[in-house]
N, CA, C and O of each residue as an XYZ file, in Angstrom:
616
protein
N       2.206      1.630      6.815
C       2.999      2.693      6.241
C       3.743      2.215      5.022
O       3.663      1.046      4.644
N       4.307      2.926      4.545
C       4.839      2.747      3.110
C       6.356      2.376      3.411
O       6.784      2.900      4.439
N       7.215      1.606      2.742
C       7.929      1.246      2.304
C       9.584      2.363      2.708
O       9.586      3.517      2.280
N      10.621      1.928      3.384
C      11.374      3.254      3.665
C      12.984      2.745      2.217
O      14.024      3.339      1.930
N      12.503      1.719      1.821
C      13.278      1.505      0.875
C      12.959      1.245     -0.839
O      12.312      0.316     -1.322
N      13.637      2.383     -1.565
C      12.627      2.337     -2.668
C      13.274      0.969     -3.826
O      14.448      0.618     -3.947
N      12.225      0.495     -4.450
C      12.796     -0.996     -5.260
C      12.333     -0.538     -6.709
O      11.139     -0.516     -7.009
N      13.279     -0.197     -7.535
C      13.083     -0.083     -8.966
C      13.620     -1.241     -9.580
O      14.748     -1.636     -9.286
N      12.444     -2.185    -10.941
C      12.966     -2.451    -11.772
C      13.091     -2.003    -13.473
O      12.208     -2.205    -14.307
N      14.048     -1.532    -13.657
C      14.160     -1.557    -14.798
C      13.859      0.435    -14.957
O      13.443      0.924    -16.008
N      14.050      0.941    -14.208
C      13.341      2.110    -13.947
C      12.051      2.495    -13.501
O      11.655      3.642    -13.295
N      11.363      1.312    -13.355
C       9.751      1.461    -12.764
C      10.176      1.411    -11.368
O      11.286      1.170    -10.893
N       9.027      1.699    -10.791
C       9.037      1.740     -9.081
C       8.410      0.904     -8.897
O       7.278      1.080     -9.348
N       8.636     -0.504     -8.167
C       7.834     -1.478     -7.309
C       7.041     -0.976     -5.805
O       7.490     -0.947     -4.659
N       5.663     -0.600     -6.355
C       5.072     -0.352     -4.536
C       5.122     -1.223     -3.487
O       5.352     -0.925     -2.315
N       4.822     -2.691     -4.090
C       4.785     -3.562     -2.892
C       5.450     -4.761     -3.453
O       4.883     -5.782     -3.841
N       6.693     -4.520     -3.448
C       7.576     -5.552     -3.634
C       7.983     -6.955     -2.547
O       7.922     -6.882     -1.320
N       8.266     -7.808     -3.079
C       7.870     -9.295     -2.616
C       9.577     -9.741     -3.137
O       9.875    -10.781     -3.724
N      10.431     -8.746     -2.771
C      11.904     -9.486     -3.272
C      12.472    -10.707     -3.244
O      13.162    -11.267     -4.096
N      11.980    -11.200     -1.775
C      12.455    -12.756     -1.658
C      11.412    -13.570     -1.793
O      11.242    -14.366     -0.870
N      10.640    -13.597     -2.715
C      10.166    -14.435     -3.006
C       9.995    -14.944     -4.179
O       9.382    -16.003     -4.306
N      10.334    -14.502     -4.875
C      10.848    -14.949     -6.473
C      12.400    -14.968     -6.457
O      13.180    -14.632     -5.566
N      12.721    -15.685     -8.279
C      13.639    -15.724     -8.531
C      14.379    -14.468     -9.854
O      13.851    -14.017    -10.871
N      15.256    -14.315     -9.481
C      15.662    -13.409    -10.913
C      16.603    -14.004    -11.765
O      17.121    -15.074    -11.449
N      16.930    -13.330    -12.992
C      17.509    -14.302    -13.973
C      17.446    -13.285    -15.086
O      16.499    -12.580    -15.436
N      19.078    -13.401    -15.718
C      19.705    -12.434    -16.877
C      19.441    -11.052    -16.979
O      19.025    -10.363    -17.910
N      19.939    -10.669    -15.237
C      20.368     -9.456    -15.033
C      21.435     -8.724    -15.045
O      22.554     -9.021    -14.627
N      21.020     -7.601    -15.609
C      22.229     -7.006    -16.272
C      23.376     -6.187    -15.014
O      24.606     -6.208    -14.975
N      22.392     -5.524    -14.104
C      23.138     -4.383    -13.273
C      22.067     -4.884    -12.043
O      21.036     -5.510    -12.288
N      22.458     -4.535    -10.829
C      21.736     -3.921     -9.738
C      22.971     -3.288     -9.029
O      24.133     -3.641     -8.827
N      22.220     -2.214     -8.744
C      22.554     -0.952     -8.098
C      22.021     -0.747     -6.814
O      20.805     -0.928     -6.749
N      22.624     -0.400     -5.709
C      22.317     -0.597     -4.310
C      22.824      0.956     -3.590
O      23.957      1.189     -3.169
N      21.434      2.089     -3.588
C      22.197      3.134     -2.721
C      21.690      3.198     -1.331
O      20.815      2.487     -0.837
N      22.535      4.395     -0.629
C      22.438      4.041      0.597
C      21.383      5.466      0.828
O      21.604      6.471      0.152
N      20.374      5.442      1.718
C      19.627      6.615      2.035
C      20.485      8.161      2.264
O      21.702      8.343      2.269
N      19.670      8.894      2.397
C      18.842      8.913      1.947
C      18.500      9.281      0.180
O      19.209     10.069     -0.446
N      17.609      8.743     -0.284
C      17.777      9.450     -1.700
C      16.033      9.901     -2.210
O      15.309      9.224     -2.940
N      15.851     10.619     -1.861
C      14.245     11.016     -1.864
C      14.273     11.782     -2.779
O      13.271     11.888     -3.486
N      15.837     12.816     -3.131
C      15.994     13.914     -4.014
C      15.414     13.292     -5.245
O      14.397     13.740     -5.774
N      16.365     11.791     -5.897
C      16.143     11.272     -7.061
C      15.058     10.502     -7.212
O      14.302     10.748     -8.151
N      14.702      9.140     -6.082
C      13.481      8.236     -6.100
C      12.364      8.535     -5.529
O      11.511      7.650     -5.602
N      11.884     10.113     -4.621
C      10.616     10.277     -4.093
C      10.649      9.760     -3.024
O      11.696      9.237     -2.643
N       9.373      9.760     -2.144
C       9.377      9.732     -0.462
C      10.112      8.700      0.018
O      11.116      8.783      0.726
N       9.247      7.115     -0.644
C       9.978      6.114     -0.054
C      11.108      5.737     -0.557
O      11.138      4.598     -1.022
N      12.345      6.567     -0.608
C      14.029      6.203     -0.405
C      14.411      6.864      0.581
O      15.285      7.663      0.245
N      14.169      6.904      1.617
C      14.686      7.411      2.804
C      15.926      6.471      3.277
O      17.088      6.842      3.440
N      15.478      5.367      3.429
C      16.636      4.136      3.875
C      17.532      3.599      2.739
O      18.422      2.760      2.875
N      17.056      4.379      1.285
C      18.031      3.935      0.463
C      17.254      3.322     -1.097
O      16.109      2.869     -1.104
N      17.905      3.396     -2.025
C      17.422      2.632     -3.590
C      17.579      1.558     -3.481
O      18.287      1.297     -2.508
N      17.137      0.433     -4.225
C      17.841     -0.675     -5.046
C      17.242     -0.584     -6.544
O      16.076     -0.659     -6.933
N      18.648     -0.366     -7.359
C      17.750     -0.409     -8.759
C      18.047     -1.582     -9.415
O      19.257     -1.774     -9.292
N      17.552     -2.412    -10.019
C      17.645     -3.692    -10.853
C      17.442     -3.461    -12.400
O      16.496     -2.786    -12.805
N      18.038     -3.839    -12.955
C      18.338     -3.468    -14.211
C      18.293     -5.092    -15.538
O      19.420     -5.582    -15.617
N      17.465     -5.672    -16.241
C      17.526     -6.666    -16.929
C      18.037     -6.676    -17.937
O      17.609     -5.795    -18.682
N      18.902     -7.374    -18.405
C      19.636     -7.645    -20.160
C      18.832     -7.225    -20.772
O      17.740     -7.792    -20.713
N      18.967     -6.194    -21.532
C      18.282     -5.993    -23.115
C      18.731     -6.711    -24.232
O      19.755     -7.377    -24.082
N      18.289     -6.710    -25.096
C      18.562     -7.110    -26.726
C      19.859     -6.103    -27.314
O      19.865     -4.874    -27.386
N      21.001     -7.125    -27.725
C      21.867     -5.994    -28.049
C      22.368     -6.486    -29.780
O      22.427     -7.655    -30.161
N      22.612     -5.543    -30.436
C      22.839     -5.521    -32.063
C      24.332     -6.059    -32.074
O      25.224     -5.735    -31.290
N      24.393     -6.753    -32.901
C      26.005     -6.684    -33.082
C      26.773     -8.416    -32.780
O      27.677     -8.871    -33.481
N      26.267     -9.000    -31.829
C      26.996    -10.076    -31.063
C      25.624    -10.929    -31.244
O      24.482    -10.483    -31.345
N      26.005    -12.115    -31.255
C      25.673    -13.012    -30.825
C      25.945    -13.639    -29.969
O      27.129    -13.956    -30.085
N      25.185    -14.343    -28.451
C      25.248    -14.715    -27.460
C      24.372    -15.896    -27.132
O      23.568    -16.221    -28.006
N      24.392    -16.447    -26.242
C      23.775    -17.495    -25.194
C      24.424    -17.842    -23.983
O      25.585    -17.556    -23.688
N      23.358    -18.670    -23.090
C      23.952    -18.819    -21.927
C      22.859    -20.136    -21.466
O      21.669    -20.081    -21.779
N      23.228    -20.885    -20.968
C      22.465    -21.710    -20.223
C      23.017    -22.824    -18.822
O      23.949    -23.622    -18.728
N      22.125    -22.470    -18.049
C      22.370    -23.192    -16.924
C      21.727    -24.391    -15.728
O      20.753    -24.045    -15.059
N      22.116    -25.287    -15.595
C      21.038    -25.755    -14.992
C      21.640    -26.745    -13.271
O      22.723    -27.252    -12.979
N      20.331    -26.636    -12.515
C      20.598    -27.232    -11.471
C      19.982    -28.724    -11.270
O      19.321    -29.084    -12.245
N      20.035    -29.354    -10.561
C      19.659    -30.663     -9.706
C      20.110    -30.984     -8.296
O      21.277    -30.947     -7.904
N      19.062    -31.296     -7.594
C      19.378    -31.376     -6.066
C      18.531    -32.144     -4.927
O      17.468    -32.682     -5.235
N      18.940    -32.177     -3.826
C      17.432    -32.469     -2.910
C      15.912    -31.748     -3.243
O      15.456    -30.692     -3.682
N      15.427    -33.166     -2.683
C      13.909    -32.385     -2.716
C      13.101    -32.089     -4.358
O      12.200    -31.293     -4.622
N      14.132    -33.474     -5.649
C      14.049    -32.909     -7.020
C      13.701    -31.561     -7.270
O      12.859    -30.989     -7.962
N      14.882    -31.128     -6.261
C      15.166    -29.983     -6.861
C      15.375    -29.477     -8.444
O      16.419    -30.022     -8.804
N      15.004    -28.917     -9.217
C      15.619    -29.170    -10.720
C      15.441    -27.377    -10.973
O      14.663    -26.685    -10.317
N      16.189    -26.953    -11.875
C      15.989    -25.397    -12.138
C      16.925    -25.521    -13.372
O      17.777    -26.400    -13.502
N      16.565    -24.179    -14.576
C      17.211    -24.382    -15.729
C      16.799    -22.778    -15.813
O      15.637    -22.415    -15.631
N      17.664    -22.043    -16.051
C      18.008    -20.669    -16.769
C      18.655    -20.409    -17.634
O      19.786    -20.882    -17.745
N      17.988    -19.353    -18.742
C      19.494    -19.221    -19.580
C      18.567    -17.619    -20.546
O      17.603    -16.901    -20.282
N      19.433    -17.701    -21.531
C      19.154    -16.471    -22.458
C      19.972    -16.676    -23.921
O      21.190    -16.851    -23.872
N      19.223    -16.648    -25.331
C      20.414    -15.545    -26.110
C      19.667    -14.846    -26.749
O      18.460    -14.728    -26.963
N      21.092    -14.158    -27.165
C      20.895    -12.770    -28.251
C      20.981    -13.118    -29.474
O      21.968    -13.665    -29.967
N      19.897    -12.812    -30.093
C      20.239    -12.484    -31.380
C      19.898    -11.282    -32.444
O      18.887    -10.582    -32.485
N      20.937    -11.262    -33.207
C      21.246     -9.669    -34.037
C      20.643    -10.260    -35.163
O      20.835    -11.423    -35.517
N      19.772     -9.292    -35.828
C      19.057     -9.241    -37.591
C      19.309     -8.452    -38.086
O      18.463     -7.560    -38.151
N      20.544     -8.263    -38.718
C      20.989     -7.255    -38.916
C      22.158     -6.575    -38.321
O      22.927     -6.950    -37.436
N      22.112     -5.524    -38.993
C      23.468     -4.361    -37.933
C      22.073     -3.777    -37.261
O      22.366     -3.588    -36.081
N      20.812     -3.437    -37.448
C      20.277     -2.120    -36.559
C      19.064     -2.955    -35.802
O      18.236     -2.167    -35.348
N      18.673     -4.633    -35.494
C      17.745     -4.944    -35.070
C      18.660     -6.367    -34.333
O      19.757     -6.735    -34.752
N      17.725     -7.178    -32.878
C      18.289     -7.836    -32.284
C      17.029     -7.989    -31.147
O      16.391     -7.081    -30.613
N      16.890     -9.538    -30.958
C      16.037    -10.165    -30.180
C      16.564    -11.096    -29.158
O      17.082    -12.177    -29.436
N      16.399    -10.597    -27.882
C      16.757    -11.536    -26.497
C      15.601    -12.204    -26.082
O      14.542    -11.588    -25.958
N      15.709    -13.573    -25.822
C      14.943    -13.958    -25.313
C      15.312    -14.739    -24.271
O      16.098    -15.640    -24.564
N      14.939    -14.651    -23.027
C      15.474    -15.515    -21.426
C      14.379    -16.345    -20.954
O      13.344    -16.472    -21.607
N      14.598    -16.962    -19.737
C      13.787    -17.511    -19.261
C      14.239    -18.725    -18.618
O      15.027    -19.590    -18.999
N      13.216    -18.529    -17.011
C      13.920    -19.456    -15.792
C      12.818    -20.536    -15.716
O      11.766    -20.142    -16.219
N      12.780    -21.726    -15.247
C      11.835    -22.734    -14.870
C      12.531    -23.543    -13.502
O      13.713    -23.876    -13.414
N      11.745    -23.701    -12.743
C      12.269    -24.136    -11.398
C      11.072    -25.091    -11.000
O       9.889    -24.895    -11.278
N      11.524    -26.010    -10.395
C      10.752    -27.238     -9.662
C      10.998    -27.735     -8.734
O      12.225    -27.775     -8.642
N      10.343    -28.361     -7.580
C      11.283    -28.260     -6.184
C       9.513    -28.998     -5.385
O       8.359    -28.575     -5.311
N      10.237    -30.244     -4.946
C       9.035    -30.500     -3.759
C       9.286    -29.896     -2.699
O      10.294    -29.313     -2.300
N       8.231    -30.086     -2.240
C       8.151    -29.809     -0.720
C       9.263    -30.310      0.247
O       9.708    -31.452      0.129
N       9.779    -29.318      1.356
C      10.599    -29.942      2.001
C      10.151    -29.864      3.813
O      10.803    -30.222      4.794
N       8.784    -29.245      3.705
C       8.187    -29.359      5.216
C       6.949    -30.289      5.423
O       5.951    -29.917      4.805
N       6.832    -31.272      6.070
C       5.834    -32.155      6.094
C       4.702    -31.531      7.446
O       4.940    -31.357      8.641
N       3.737    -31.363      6.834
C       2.276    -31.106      7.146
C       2.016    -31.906      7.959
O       1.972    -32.801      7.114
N       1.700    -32.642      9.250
C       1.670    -33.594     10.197
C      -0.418    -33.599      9.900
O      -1.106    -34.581      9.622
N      -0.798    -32.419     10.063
C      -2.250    -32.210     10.168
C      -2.697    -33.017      9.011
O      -3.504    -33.946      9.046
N      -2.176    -32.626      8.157
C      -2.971    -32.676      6.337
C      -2.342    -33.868      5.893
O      -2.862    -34.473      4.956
N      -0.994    -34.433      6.574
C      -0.041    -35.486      6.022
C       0.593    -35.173      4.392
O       0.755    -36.087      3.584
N       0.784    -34.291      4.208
C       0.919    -33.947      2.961
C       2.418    -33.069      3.163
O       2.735    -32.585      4.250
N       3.062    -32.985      2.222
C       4.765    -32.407      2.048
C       4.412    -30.889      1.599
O       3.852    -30.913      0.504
N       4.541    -29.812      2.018
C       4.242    -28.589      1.702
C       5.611    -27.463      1.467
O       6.558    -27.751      2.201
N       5.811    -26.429      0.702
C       6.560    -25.636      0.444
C       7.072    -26.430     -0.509
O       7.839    -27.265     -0.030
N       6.928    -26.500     -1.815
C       7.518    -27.070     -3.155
C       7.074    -25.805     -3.659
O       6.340    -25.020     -3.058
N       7.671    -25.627     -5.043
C       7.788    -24.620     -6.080
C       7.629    -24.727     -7.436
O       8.694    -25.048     -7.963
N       6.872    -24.609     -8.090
C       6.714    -24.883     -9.495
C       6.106    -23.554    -10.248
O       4.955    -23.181    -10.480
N       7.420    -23.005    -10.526
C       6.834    -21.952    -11.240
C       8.234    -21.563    -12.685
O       9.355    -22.069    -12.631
N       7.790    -20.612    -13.818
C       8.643    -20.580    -14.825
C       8.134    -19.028    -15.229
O       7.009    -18.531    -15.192
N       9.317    -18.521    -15.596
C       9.271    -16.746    -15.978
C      10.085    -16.884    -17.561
O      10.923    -17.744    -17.832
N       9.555    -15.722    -18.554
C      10.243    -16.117    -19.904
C       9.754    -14.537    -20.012
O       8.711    -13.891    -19.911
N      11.152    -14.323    -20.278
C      10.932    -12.566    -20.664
C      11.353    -12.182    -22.115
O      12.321    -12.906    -22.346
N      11.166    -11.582    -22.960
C      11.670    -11.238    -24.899
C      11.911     -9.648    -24.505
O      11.411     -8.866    -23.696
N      12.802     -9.602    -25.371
C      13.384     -8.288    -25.546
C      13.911     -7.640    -26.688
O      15.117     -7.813    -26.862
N      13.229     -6.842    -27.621
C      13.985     -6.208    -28.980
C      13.941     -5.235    -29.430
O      13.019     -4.635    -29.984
N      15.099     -4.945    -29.203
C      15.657     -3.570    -29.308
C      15.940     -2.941    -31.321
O      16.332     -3.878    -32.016
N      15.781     -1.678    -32.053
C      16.113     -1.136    -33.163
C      16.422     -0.160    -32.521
O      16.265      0.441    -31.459
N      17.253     -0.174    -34.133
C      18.456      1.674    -33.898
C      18.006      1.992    -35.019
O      18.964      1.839    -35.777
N      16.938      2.425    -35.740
C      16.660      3.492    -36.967
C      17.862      4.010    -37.306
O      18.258      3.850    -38.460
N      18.586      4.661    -36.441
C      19.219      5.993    -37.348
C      20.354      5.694    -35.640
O      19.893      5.305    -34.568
N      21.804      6.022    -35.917
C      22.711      6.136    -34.906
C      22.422      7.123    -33.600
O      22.982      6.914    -32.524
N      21.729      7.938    -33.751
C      20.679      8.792    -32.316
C      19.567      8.288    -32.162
O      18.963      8.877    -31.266
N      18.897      7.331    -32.684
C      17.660      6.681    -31.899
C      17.605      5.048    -31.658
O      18.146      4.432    -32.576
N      17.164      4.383    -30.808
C      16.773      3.306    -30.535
C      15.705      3.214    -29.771
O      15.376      4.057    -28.936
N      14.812      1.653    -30.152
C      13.320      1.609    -29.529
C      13.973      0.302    -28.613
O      14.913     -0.432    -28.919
N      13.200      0.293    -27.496
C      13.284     -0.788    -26.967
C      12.221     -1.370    -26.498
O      11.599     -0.624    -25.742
N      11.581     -2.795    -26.692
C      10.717     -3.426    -26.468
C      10.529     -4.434    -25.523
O      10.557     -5.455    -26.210
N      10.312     -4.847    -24.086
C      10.466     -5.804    -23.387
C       8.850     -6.643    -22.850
O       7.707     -6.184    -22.842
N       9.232     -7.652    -22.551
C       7.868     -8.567    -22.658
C       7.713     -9.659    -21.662
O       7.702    -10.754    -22.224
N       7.580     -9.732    -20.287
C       7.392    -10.526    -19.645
C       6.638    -11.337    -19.235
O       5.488    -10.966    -19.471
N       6.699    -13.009    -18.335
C       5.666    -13.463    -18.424
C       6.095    -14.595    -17.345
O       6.866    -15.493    -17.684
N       5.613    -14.524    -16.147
C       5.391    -15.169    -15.078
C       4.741    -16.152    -14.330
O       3.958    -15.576    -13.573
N       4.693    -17.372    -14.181
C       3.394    -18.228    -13.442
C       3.810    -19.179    -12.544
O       4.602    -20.047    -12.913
N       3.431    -19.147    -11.521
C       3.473    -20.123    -10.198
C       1.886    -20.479    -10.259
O       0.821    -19.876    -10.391
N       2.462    -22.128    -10.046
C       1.590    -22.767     -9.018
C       2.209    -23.503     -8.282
O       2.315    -24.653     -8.709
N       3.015    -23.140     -6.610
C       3.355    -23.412     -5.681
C       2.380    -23.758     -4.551
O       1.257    -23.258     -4.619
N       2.689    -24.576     -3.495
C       2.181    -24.861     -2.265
C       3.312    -24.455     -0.786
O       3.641    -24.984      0.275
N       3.546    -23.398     -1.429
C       4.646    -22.555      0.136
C       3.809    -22.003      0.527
O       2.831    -21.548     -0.066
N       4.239    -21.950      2.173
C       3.664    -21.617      3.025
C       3.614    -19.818      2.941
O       4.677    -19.198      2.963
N       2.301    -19.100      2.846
C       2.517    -17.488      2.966
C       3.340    -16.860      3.842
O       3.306    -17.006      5.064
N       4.053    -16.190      3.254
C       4.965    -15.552      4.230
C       3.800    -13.857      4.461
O       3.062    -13.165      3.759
N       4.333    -13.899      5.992
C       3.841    -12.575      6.824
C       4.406    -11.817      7.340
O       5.412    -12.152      7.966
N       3.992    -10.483      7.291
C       5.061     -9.262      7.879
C       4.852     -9.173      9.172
O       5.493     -8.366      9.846
């Protein structure tokens, strides 16, 4: 059966969303309603929305951000984002997460360390305002794992 909780990002509808299993990074809003809401999101919000919402490109400011981890298991992870404005009416964001992580369950069968993570997401974003009533917005994502975690099952 379908889904009793509906998962939007960015205003799209996720059919078969996989929430915990990725990471997110230079989000702007998430929004969390409670069911039912079928009026606004269609069948599957019965138990409720979640809308997720990502930083756009904004005119005007200049920004950055960067962050990074280290831990067990060389653990290592680095996120960040900035903005930048060309102009008063044009402006390019660009983000992006990279994460690395061995294994922290040992395989007795195979002898091998399993559930490590190696994957990196880099999203661009640029936004114009032609004229003070219009703006275009452009977003561009880009995702890749090659992990050895174990499949998760429903």
């Amino acid at each position: 059966g379908d889904a009793g909780v509906g998962i939007h990002i960015n205003e799209v509808p996720i059919v078969a969303p996989r929430l915990f299993e990725t990471k997110y990074f230079d989000v702007q809003s998430l929004e969390i309603l409670r069911g039912p809401q079928g009026t606004l999101y269609g069948r599957n919000a019965t138990g409720g929305t979640v809308n997720m919402t990502t930083a756009r490109a904004e005119t005007g400011e200049l920004s950055g951000n960067l962050e990074g981890q280290y831990g067990d298991f060389e653990h290592k992870k680095i996120n960040g984002h900035i903005n930048i404005p060309v102009g008063d009416r044009f402006a390019m964001r660009f983000s992006g997460l990279w994460l690395e992580r061995e294994g922290y369950t040992h395989n007795e069968y195979l002898d091998e360390d399993i559930n490590g993570r190696d994957q990196y997401s880099v999203r661009g974003s640029f936004a114009w305002e032609p004229t003070d009533n219009t703006s275009i917005n452009l977003m561009v994502s880009y995702f890749e794992e090659e992990s050895n975690r174990t499949p998760v099952r429903r």
